[in-house]
PQR file with spaces between the fields and no chain letter, atoms N, CA, C, O and H, PARSE charges and radii, in Angstrom:
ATOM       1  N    UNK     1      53.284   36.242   -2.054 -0.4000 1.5000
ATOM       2  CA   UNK     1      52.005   36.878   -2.250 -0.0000 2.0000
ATOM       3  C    UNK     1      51.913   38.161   -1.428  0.5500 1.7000
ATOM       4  O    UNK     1      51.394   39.194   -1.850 -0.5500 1.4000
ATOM       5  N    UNK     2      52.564   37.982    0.018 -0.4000 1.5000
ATOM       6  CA   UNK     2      51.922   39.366    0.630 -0.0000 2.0000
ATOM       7  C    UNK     2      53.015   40.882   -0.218  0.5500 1.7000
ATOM       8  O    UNK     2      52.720   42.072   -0.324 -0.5500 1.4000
ATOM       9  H    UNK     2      52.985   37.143    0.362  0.4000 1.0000
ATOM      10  N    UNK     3      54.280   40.123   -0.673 -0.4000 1.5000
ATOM      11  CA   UNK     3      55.492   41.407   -1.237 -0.0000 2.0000
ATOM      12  C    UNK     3      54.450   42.240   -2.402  0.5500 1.7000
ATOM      13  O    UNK     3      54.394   43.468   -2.469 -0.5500 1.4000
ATOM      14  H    UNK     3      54.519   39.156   -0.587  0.4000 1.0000
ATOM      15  N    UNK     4      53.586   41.219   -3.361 -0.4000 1.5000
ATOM      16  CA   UNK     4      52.924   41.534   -4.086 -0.0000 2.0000
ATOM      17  C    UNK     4      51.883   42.662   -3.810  0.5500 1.7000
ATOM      18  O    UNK     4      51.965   43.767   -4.347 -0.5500 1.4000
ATOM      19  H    UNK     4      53.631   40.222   -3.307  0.4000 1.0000
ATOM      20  N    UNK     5      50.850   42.293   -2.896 -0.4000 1.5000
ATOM      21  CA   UNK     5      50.103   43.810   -2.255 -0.0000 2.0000
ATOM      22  C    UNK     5      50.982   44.491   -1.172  0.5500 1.7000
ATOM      23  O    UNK     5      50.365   44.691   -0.126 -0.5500 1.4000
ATOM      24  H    UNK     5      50.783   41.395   -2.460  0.4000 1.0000
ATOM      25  N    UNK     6      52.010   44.810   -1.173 -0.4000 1.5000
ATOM      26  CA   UNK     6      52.400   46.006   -0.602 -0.0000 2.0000
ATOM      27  C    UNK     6      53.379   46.854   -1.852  0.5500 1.7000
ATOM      28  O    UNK     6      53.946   47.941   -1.742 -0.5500 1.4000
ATOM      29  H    UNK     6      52.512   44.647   -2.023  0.4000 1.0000
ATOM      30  N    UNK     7      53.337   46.009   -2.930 -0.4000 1.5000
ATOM      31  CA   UNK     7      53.825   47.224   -4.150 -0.0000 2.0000
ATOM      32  C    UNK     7      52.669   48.168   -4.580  0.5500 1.7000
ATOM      33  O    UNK     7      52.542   49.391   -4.640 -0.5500 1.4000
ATOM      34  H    UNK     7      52.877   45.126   -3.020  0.4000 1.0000
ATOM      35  N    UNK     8      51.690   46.844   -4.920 -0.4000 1.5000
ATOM      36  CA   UNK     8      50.517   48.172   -5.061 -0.0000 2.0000
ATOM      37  C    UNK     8      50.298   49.401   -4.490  0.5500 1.7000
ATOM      38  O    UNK     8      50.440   50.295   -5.324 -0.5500 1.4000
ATOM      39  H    UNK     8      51.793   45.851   -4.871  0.4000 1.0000
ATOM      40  N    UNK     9      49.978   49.836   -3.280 -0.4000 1.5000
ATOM      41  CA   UNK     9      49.807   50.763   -2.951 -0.0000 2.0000
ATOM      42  C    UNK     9      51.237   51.782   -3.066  0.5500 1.7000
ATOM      43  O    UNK     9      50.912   52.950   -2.854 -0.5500 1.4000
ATOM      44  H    UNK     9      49.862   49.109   -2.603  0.4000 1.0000
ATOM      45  N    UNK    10      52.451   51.657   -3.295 -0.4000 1.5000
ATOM      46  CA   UNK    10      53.442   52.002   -3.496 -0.0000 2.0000
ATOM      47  C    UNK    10      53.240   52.986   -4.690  0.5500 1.7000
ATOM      48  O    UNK    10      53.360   54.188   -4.925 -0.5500 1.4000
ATOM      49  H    UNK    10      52.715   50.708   -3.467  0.4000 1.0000
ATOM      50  N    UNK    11      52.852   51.776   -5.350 -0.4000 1.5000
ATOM      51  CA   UNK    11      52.861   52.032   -6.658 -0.0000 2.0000
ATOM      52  C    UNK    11      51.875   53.045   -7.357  0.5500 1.7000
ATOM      53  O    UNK    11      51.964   53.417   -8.527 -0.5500 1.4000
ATOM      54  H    UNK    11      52.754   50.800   -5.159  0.4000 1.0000
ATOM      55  N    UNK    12      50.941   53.418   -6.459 -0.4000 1.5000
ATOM      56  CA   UNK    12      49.708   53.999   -6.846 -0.0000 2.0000
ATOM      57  C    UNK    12      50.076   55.759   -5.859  0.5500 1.7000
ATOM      58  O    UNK    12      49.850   56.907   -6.241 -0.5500 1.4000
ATOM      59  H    UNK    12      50.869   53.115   -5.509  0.4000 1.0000
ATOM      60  N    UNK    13      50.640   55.306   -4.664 -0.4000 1.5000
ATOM      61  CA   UNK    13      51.353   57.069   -3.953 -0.0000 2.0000
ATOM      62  C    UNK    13      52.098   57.380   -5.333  0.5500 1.7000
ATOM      63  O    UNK    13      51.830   58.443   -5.893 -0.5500 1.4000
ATOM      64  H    UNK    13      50.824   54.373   -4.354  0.4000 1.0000
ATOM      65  N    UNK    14      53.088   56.437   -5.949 -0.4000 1.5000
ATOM      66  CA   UNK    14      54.290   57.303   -7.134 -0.0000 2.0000
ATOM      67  C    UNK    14      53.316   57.982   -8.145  0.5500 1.7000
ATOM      68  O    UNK    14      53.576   59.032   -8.732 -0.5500 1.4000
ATOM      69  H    UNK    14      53.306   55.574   -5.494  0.4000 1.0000
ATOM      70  N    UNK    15      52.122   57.238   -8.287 -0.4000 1.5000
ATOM      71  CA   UNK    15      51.541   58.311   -9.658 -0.0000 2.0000
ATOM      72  C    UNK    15      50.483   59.194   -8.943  0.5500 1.7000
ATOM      73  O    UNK    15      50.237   60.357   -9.263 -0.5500 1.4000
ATOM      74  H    UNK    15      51.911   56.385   -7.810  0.4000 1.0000
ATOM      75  N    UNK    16      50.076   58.723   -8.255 -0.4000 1.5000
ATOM      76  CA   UNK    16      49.407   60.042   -7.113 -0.0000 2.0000
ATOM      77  C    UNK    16      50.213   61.590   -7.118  0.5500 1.7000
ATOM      78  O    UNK    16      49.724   62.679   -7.417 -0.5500 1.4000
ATOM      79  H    UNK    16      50.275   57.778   -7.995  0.4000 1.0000
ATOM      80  N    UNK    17      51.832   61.225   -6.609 -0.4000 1.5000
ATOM      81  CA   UNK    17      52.437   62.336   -6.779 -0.0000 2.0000
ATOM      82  C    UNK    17      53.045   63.219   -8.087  0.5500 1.7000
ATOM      83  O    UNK    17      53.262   64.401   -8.352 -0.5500 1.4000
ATOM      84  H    UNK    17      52.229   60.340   -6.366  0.4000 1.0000
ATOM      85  N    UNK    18      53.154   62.192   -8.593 -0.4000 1.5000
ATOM      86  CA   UNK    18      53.256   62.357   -9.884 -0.0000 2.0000
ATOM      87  C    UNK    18      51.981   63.918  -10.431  0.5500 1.7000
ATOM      88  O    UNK    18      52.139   65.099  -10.741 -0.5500 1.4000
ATOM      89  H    UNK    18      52.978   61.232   -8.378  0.4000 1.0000
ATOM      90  N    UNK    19      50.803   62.974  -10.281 -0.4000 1.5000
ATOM      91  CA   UNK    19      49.240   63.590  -10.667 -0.0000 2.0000
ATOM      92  C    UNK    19      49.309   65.008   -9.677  0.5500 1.7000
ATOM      93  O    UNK    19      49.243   66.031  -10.358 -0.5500 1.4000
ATOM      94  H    UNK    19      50.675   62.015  -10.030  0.4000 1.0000
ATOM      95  N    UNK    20      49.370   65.131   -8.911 -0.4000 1.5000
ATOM      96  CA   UNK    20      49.396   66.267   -7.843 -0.0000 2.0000
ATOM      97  C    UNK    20      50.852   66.971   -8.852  0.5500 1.7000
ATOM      98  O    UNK    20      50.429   67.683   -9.763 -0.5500 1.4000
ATOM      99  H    UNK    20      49.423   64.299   -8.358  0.4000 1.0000
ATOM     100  N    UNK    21      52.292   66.876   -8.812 -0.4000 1.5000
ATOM     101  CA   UNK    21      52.784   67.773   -9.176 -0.0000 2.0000
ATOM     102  C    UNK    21      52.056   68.591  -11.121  0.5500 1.7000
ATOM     103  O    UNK    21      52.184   69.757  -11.495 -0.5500 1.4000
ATOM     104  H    UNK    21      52.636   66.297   -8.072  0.4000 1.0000
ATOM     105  N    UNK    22      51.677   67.944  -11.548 -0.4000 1.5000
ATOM     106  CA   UNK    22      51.149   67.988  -13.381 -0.0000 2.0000
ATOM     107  C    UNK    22      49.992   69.345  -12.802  0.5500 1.7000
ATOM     108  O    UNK    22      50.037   70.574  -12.857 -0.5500 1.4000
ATOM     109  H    UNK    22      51.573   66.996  -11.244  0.4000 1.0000
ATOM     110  N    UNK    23      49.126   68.460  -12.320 -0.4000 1.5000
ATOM     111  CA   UNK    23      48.201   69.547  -11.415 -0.0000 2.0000
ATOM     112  C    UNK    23      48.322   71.051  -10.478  0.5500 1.7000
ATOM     113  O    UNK    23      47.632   72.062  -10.339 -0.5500 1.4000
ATOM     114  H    UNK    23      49.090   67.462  -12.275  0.4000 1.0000
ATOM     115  N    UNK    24      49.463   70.592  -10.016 -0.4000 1.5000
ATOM     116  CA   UNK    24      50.141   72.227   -9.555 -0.0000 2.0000
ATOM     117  C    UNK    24      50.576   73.261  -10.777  0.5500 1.7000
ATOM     118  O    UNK    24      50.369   74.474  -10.754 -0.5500 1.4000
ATOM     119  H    UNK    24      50.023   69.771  -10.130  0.4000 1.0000
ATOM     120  N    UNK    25      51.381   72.353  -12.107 -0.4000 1.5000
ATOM     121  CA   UNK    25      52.093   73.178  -13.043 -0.0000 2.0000
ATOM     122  C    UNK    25      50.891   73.786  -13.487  0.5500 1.7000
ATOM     123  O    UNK    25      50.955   74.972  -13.813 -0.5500 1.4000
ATOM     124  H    UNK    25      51.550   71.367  -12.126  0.4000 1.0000
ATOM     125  N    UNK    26      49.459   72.996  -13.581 -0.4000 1.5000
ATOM     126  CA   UNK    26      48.456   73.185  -14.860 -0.0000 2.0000
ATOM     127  C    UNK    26      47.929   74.075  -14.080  0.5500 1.7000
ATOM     128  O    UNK    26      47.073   74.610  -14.785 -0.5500 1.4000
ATOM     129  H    UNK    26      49.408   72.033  -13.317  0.4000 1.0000
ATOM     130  N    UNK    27      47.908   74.754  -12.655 -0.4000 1.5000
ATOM     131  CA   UNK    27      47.135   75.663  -11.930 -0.0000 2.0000
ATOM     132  C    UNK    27      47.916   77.024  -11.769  0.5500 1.7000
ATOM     133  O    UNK    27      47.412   78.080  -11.384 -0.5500 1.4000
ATOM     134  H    UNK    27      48.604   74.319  -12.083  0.4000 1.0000
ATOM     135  N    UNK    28      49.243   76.820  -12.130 -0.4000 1.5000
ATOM     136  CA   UNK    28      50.171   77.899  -12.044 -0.0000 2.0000
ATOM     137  C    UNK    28      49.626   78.492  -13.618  0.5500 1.7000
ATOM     138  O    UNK    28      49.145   79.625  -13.606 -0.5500 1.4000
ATOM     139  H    UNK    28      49.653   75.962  -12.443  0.4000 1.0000
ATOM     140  N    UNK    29      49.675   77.927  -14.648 -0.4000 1.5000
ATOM     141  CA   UNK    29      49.756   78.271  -15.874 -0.0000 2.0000
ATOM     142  C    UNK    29      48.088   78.854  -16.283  0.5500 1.7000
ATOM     143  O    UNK    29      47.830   79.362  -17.374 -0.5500 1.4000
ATOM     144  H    UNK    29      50.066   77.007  -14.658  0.4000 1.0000
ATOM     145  N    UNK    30      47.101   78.666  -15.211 -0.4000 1.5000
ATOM     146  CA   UNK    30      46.317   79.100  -15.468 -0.0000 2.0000
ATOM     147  C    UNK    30      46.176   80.366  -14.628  0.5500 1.7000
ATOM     148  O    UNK    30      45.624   81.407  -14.984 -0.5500 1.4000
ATOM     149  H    UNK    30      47.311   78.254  -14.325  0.4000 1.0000
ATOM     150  N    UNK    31      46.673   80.152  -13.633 -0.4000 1.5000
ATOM     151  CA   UNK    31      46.860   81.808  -12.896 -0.0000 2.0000
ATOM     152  C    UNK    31      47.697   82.696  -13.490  0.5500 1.7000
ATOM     153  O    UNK    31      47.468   83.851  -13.130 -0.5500 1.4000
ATOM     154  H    UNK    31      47.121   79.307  -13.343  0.4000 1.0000
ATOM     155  N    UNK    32      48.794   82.549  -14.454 -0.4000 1.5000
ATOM     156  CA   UNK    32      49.331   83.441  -14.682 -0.0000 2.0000
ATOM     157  C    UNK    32      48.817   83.735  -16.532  0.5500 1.7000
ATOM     158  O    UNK    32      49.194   84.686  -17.216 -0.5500 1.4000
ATOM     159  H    UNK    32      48.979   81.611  -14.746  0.4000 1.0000
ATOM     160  N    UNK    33      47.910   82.638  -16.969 -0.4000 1.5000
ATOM     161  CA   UNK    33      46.993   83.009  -18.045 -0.0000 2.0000
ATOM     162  C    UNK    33      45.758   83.867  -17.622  0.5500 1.7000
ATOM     163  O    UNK    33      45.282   84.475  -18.581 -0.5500 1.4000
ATOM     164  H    UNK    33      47.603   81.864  -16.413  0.4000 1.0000
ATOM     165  N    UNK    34      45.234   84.037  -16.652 -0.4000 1.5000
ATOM     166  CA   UNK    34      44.128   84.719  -16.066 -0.0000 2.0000
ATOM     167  C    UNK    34      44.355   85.629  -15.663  0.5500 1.7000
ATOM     168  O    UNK    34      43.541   86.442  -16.102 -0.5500 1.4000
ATOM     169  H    UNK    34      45.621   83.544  -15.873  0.4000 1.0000
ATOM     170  N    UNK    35      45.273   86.236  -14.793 -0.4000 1.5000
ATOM     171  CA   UNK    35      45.792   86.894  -13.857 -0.0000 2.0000
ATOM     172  C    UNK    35      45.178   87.236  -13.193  0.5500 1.7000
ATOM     173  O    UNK    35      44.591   88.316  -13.125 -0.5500 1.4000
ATOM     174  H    UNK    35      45.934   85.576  -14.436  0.4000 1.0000
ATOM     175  N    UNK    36      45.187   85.782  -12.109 -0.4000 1.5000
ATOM     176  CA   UNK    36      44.473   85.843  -10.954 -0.0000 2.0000
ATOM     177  C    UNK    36      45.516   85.349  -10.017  0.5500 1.7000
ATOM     178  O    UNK    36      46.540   84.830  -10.461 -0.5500 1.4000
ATOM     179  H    UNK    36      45.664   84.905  -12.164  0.4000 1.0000
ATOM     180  N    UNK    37      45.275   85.505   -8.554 -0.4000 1.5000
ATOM     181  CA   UNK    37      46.656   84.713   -7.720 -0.0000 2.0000
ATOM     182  C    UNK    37      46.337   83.219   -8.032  0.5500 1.7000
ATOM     183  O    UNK    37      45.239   82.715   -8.270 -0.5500 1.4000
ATOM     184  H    UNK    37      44.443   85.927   -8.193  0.4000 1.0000
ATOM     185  N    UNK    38      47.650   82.597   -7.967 -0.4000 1.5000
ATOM     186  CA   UNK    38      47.587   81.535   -7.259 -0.0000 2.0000
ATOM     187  C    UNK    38      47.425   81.007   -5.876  0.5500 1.7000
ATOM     188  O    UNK    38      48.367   81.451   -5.220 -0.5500 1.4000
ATOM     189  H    UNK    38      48.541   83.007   -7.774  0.4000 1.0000
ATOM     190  N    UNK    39      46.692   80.294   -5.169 -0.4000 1.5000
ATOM     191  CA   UNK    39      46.184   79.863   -4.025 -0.0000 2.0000
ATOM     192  C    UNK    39      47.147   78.721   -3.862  0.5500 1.7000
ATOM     193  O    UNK    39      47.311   77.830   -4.695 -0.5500 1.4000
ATOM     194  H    UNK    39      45.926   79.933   -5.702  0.4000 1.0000
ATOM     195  N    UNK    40      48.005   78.875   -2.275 -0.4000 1.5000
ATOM     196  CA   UNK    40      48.781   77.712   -1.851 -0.0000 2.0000
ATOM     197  C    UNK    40      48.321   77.604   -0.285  0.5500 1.7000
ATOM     198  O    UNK    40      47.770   78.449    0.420 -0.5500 1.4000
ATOM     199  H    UNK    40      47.872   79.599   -1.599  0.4000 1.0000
ATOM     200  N    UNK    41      48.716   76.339   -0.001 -0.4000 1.5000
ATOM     201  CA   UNK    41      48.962   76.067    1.842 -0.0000 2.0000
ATOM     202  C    UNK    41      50.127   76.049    2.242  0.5500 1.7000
ATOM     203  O    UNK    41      50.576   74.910    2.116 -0.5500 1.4000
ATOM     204  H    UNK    41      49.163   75.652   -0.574  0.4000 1.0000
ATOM     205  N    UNK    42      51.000   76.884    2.753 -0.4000 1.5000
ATOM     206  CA   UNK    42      52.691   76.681    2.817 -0.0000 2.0000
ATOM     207  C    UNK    42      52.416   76.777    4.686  0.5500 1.7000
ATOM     208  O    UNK    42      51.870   77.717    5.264 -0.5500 1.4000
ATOM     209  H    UNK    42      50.636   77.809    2.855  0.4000 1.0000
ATOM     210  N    UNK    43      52.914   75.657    5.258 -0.4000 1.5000
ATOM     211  CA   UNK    43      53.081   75.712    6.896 -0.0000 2.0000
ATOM     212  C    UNK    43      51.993   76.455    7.379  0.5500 1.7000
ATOM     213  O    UNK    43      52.001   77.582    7.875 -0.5500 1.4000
ATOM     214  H    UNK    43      53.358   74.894    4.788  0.4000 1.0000
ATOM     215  N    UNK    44      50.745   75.437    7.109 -0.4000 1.5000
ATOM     216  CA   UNK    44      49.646   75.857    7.768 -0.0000 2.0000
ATOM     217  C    UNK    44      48.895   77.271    7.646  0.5500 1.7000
ATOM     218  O    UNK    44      48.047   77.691    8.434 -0.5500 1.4000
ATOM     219  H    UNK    44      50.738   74.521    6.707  0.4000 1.0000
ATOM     220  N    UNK    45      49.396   77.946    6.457 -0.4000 1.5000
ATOM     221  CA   UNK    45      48.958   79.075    5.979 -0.0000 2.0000
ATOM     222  C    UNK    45      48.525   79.046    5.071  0.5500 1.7000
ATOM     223  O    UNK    45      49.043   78.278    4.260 -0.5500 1.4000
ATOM     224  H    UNK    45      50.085   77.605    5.817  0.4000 1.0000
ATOM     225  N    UNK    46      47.374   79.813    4.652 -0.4000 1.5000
ATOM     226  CA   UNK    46      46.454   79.789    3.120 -0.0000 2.0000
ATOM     227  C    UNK    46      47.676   80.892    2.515  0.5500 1.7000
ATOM     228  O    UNK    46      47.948   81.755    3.349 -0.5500 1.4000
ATOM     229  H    UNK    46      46.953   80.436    5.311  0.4000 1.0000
ATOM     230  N    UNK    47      48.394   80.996    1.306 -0.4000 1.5000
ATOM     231  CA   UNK    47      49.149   81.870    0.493 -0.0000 2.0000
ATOM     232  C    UNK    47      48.346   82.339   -0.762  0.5500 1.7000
ATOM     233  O    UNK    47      47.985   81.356   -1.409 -0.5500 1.4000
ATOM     234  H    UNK    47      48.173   80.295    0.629  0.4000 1.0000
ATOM     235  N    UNK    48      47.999   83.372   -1.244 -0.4000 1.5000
ATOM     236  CA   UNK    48      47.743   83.999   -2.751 -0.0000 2.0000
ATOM     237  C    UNK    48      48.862   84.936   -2.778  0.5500 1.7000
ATOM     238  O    UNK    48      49.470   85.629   -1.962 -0.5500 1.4000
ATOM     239  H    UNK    48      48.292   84.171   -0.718  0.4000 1.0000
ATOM     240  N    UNK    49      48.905   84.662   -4.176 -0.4000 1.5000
ATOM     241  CA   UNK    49      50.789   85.022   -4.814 -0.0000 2.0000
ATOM     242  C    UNK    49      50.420   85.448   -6.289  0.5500 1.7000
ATOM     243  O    UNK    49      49.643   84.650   -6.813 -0.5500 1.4000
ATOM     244  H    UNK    49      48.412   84.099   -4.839  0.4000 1.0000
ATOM     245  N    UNK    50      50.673   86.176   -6.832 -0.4000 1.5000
ATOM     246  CA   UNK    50      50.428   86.245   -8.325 -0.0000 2.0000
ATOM     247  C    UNK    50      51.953   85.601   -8.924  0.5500 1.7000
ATOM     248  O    UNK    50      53.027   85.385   -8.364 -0.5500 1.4000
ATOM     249  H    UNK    50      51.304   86.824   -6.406  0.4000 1.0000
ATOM     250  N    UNK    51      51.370   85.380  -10.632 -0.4000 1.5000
ATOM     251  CA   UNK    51      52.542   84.329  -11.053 -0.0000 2.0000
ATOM     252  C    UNK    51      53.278   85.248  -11.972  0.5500 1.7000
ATOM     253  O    UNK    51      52.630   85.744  -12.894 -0.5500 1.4000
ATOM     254  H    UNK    51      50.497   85.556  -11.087  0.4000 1.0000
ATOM     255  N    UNK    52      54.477   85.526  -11.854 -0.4000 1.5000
ATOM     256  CA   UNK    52      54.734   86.439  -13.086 -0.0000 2.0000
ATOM     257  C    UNK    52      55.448   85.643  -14.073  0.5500 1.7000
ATOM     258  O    UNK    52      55.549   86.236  -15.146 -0.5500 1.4000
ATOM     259  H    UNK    52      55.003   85.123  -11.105  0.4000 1.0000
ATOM     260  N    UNK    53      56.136   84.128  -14.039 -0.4000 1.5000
ATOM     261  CA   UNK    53      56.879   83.413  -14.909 -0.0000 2.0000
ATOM     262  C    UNK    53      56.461   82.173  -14.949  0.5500 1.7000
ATOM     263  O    UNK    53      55.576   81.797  -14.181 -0.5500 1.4000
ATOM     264  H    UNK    53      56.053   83.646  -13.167  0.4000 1.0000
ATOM     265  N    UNK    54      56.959   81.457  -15.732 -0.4000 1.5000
ATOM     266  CA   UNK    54      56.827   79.570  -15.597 -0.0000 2.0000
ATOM     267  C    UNK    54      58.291   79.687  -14.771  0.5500 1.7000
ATOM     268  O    UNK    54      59.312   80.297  -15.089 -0.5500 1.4000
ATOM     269  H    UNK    54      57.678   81.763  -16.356  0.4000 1.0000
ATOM     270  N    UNK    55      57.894   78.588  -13.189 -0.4000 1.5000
ATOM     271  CA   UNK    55      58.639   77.836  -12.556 -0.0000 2.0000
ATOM     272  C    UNK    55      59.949   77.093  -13.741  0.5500 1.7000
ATOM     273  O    UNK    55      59.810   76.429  -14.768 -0.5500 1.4000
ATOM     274  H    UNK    55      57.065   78.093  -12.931  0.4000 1.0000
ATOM     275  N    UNK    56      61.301   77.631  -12.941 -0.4000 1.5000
ATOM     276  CA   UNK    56      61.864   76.155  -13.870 -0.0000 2.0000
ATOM     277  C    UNK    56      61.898   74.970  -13.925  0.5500 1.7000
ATOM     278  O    UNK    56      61.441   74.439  -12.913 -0.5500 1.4000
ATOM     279  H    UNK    56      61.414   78.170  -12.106  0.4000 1.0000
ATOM     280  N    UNK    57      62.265   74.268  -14.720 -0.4000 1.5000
ATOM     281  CA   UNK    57      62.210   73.080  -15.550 -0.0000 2.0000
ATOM     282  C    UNK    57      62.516   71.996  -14.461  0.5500 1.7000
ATOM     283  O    UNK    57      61.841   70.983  -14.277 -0.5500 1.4000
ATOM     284  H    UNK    57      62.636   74.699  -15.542  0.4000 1.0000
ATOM     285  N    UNK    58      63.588   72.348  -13.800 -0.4000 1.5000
ATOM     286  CA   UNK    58      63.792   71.768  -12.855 -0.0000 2.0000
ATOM     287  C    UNK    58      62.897   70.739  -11.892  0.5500 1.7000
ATOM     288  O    UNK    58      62.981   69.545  -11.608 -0.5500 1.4000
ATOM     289  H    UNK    58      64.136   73.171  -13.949  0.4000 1.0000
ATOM     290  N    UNK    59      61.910   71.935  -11.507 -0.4000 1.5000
ATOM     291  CA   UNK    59      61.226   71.377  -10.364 -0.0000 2.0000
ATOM     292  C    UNK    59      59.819   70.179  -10.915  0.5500 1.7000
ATOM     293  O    UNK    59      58.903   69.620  -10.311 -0.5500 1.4000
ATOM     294  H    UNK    59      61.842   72.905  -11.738  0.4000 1.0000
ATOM     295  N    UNK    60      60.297   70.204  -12.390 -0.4000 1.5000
ATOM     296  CA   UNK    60      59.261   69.032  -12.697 -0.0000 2.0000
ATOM     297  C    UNK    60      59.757   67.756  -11.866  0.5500 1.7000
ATOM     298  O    UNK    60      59.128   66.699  -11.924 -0.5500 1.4000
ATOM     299  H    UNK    60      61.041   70.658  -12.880  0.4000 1.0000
């Protein structure tokens, strides 16, 4: 019983991250449909970047 609730929460970070990366692609694709920057936090720094391409495929 206890192996059982410690998958859950496991299981719920994998689509969490999951949801967060879908959410980054869908914010890139709207900054570079708008052309507005994109807004990041990279090492404690606020970043605006304009997008000039789609990221590759890869980093899905």
């Amino acid at each position: 019983m206890k192996n059982e609730s410690n998958k859950a929460p496991d299981h719920d970070l994998v689509q969490s991250a999951i949801a967060l990366r879908r959410a980054a692609q869908q914010a890139r694709r709207d900054a570079q449909r708008t052309h507005t920057p994109l807004v990041t936090f990279e090492n404690g720094a606020v970043k605006k970047q304009m997008v000039v391409g789609e990221r590759p495929s890869a980093e899905q």
